[in-house]
C-alpha positions in Angstrom: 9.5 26.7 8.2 6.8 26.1 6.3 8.5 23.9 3.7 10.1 22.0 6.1 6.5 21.0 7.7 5.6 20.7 3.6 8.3 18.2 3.1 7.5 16.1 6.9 4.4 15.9 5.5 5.3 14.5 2.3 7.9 12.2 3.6 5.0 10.9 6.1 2.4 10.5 3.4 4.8 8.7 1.3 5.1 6.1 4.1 1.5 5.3 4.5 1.4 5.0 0.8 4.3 2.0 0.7 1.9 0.0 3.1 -1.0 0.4 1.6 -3.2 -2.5 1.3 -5.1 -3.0 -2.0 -5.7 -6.7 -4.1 -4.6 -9.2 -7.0 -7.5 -10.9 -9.1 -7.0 -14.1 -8.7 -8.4 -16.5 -11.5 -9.5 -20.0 -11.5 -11.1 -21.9 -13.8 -14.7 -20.9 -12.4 -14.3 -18.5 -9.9 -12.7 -15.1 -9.7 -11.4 -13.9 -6.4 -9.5 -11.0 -4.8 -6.0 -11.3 -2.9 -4.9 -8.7 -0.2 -1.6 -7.3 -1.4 0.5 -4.5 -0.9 4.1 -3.3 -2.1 7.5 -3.0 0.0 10.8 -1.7 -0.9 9.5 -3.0 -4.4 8.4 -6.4 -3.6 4.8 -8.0 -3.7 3.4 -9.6 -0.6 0.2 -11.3 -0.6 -2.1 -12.8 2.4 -0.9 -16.2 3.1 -4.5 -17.0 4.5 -6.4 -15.5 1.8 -3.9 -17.2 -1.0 -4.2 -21.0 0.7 -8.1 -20.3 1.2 -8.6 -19.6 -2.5 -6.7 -22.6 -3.0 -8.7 -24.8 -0.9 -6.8 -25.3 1.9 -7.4 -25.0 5.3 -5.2 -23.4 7.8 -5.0 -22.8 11.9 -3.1 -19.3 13.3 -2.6 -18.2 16.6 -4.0 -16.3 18.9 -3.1 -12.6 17.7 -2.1 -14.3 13.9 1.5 -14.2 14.3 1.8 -17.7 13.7 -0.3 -19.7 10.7 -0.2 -23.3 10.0 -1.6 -24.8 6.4 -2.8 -28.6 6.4 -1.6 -29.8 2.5 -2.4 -33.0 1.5 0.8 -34.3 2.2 2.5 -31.8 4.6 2.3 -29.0 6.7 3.3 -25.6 6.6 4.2 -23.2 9.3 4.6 -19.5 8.9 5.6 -17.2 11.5 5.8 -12.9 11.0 8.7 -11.1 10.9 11.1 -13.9 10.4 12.1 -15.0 6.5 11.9 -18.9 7.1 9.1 -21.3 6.0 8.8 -24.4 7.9 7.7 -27.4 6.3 7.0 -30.6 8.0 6.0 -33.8 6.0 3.4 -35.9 7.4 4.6 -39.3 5.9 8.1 -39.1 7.7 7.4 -36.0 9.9 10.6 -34.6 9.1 11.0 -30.5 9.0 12.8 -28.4 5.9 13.2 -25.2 6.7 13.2 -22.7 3.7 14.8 -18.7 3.6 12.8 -15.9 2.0 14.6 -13.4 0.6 12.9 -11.0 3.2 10.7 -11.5 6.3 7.5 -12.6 6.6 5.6 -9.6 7.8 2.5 -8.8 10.0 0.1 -6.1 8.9 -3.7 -5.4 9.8 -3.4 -8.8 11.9 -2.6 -10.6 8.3 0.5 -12.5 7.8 1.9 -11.7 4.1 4.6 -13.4 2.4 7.2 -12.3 -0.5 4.6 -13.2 -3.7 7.3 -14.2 -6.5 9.5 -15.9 -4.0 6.5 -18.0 -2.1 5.1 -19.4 -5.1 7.5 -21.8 -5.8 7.0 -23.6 -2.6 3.1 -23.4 -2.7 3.5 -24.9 -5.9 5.5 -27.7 -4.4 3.8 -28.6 -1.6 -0.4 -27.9 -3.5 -2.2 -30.2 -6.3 -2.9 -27.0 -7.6 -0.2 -24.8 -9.5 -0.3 -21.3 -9.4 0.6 -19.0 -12.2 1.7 -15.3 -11.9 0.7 -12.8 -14.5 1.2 -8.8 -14.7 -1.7 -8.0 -13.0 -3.6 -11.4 -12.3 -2.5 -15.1 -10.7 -3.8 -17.9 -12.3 -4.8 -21.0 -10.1 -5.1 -24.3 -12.0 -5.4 -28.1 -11.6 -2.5 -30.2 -12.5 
Protein backbone atom coordinates (compact mmCIF):
# COMPACT_ATOMS: atom_id res chain seq x y z
CA UNK A 1 0.00 0.00 0.00
CA UNK A 2 2.37 2.29 0.85
CA UNK A 3 4.36 2.15 -2.39
CA UNK A 4 1.59 2.38 -4.33
CA UNK A 5 0.67 5.97 -2.59
CA UNK A 6 4.78 6.41 -3.04
CA UNK A 7 4.54 5.87 -6.74
CA UNK A 8 0.81 8.21 -7.12
CA UNK A 9 2.79 10.58 -5.64
CA UNK A 10 5.66 10.41 -7.89
CA UNK A 11 3.63 10.09 -10.90
CA UNK A 12 1.68 13.32 -9.69
CA UNK A 13 4.83 15.32 -8.89
CA UNK A 14 6.27 14.46 -12.16
CA UNK A 15 3.21 16.20 -13.79
CA UNK A 16 3.52 19.41 -12.10
CA UNK A 17 7.11 19.33 -13.03
CA UNK A 18 6.38 19.09 -17.07
CA UNK A 19 4.39 22.45 -16.68
CA UNK A 20 6.41 24.22 -14.90
CA UNK A 21 6.97 27.70 -15.79
CA UNK A 22 10.49 29.14 -15.58
CA UNK A 23 12.39 31.81 -18.46
CA UNK A 24 14.81 32.23 -21.59
CA UNK A 25 17.25 35.32 -21.51
CA UNK A 26 16.54 37.04 -24.23
CA UNK A 27 19.33 39.34 -25.65
CA UNK A 28 19.25 42.45 -27.68
CA UNK A 29 21.65 44.63 -28.52
CA UNK A 30 21.06 46.80 -25.31
CA UNK A 31 18.81 45.26 -23.26
CA UNK A 32 18.51 41.89 -21.68
CA UNK A 33 15.19 40.41 -20.89
CA UNK A 34 13.49 37.38 -19.55
CA UNK A 35 10.88 35.09 -21.60
CA UNK A 36 8.20 32.80 -19.78
CA UNK A 37 8.90 29.33 -20.98
CA UNK A 38 8.13 25.94 -20.04
CA UNK A 39 8.69 22.32 -21.51
CA UNK A 40 6.01 19.79 -23.01
CA UNK A 41 6.38 16.34 -24.25
CA UNK A 42 9.93 17.77 -25.04
CA UNK A 43 9.06 20.84 -26.85
CA UNK A 44 9.73 24.64 -25.83
CA UNK A 45 6.91 27.00 -25.66
CA UNK A 46 7.37 30.59 -24.90
CA UNK A 47 4.78 33.61 -24.15
CA UNK A 48 3.58 34.93 -27.36
CA UNK A 49 2.92 38.31 -25.45
CA UNK A 50 6.04 38.50 -23.67
CA UNK A 51 8.10 37.42 -26.96
CA UNK A 52 6.16 40.22 -29.40
CA UNK A 53 6.60 42.86 -26.33
CA UNK A 54 10.35 42.42 -26.22
CA UNK A 55 10.22 42.80 -29.81
CA UNK A 56 8.40 45.99 -29.81
CA UNK A 57 5.19 45.13 -30.90
CA UNK A 58 1.97 45.71 -29.62
CA UNK A 59 -0.71 43.29 -29.21
CA UNK A 60 -4.75 43.15 -28.11
CA UNK A 61 -6.13 39.62 -26.34
CA UNK A 62 -9.41 38.84 -25.26
CA UNK A 63 -11.17 38.97 -22.45
CA UNK A 64 -9.96 35.79 -20.39
CA UNK A 65 -6.56 35.67 -23.07
CA UNK A 66 -7.69 33.01 -25.12
CA UNK A 67 -7.41 34.90 -28.17
CA UNK A 68 -4.23 37.46 -28.91
CA UNK A 69 -3.86 39.65 -31.80
CA UNK A 70 -0.15 41.27 -32.82
CA UNK A 71 -0.28 44.62 -34.95
CA UNK A 72 3.21 44.14 -37.35
CA UNK A 73 4.13 46.69 -39.53
CA UNK A 74 2.63 45.18 -42.33
CA UNK A 75 0.22 42.43 -41.07
CA UNK A 76 -1.57 41.08 -38.39
CA UNK A 77 -1.42 38.11 -36.41
CA UNK A 78 -4.04 36.19 -34.60
CA UNK A 79 -3.44 33.48 -32.12
CA UNK A 80 -6.01 31.46 -30.54
CA UNK A 81 -5.23 28.52 -27.44
CA UNK A 82 -5.56 25.20 -27.86
CA UNK A 83 -5.78 25.02 -31.59
CA UNK A 84 -2.23 24.64 -33.80
CA UNK A 85 -3.09 27.32 -36.48
CA UNK A 86 -1.70 30.89 -36.86
CA UNK A 87 -3.70 33.26 -38.68
CA UNK A 88 -2.13 35.87 -40.61
CA UNK A 89 -3.93 38.62 -42.30
CA UNK A 90 -2.00 41.24 -44.42
CA UNK A 91 -3.09 44.74 -44.23
CA UNK A 92 -2.14 45.78 -47.83
CA UNK A 93 -4.53 43.17 -49.50
CA UNK A 94 -6.32 41.96 -46.32
CA UNK A 95 -6.02 38.54 -47.37
CA UNK A 96 -5.73 35.64 -44.47
CA UNK A 97 -2.83 32.63 -44.54
CA UNK A 98 -3.43 30.31 -42.23
CA UNK A 99 -0.34 28.47 -40.86
CA UNK A 100 -0.27 24.64 -38.85
CA UNK A 101 1.92 24.20 -35.75
CA UNK A 102 3.17 21.07 -35.27
CA UNK A 103 1.14 21.12 -31.88
CA UNK A 104 -1.42 23.37 -30.27
CA UNK A 105 -1.20 26.63 -29.09
CA UNK A 106 -1.79 26.19 -25.39
CA UNK A 107 -3.21 28.25 -22.46
CA UNK A 108 -1.49 28.34 -19.11
CA UNK A 109 -1.51 30.82 -16.03
CA UNK A 110 -3.86 32.99 -18.46
CA UNK A 111 -0.69 33.22 -21.02
CA UNK A 112 -0.97 31.98 -24.48
CA UNK A 113 2.44 29.98 -25.40
CA UNK A 114 3.42 28.86 -28.72
CA UNK A 115 5.77 25.92 -29.99
CA UNK A 116 9.37 28.10 -29.75
CA UNK A 117 11.50 26.41 -32.63
CA UNK A 118 8.50 26.09 -34.85
CA UNK A 119 7.08 29.91 -34.23
CA UNK A 120 10.12 31.59 -35.00
CA UNK A 121 10.15 31.24 -38.46
CA UNK A 122 7.00 33.05 -38.98
CA UNK A 123 7.89 35.84 -36.38
CA UNK A 124 10.84 36.22 -38.36
CA UNK A 125 8.76 36.66 -41.43
CA UNK A 126 6.29 38.84 -40.54
CA UNK A 127 8.94 41.36 -37.77
CA UNK A 128 11.89 43.87 -38.98
CA UNK A 129 13.57 42.29 -36.31
CA UNK A 130 15.07 38.65 -36.72
CA UNK A 131 15.27 36.48 -33.92
CA UNK A 132 17.95 33.98 -33.28
CA UNK A 133 17.76 30.84 -31.12
CA UNK A 134 20.75 29.68 -29.04
CA UNK A 135 21.19 26.83 -26.34
CA UNK A 136 20.11 28.60 -23.59
CA UNK A 137 19.60 32.31 -24.92
CA UNK A 138 17.46 34.05 -28.15
CA UNK A 139 19.11 36.61 -29.75
CA UNK A 140 16.86 39.61 -31.11
CA UNK A 141 18.53 41.82 -33.78
CA UNK A 142 17.84 44.49 -36.41
CA UNK A 143 17.97 43.47 -39.96
Amino acid sequence: MIKTILLLLLFFNSLSVCQEISNISVTGRTTDNLLPSYNFDGSVYISLAKIVEIMGYSYLSDDIGKKVTIDFSNYELIAVANNPYLIIKSKATNKTQTFQLPTSIHFVDNTIFIPLTSSLKILNSLSDKEIFLSAAKIFLSKR
